[in-house]
N, C-alpha and C positions, 0 to 999 in steps of 0.2 A: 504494500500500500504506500502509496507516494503522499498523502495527506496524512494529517493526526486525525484521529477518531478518540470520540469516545461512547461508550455504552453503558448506559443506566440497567441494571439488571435485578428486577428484583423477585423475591424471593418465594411469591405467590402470597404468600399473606397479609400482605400489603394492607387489603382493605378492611381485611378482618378488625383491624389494630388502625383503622381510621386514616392510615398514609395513604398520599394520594399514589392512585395511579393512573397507567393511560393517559386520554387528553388533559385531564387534573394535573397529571404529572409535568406535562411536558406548559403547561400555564405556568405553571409553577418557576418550572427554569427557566421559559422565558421574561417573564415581569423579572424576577431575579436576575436578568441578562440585560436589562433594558436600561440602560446605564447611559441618563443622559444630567445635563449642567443648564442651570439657567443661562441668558443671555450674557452675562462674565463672566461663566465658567468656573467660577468660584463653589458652588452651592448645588450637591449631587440632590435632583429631582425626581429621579424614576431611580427602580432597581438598587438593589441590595447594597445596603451597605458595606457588610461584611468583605462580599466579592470585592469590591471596589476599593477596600482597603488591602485585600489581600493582592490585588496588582500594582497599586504602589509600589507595596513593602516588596512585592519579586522585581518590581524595575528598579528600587532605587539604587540609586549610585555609589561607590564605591567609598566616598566622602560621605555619604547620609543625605544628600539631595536627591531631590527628586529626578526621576529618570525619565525617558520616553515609555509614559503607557500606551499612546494612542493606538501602537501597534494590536494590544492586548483587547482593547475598547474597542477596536474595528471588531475584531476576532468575537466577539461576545455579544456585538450586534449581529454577526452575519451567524451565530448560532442562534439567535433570537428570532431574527425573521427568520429562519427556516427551521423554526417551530410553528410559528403561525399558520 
């Protein structure tokens, strides 16, 4: 495979125990992917925070500034729209 993939697998009892699955599932990591900034970019609007701090902290810099995410934010939008 010349792309990264990843697959969500889960374990059948999913819904027994109230996690979602199926199209629930895939709502789920999308809004969680949906990672957008008001008009100055300052102030994350949509989508998860967590995620969004966790691609900082793997961009940043060697010094402790901030790095290029935008690569990582493309990447998590084009998983987003091809959940919808």
């Amino acid at each position: 495979m010349s792309r990264k993939m990843v697959f969500v697998v889960g374990a059948g009892a999913s819904k027994e125990i109230n996690l979602p699955v199926d199209n629930e599932l895939k709502n789920v990591i999308s809004e969680m992917l949906n990672i957008k900034y008001d008009d100055w970019g300052r102030n994350q609007v949509t989508g998860d925070h967590a995620v969004c701090q966790t691609l900082h902290h793997y961009t940043k810099n060697p010094d402790g500034t901030r790095g290029g995410v935008n690569p990582l934010l493309h990447e998590a939008w084009y998983i987003n729209l091809s959940l919808i």
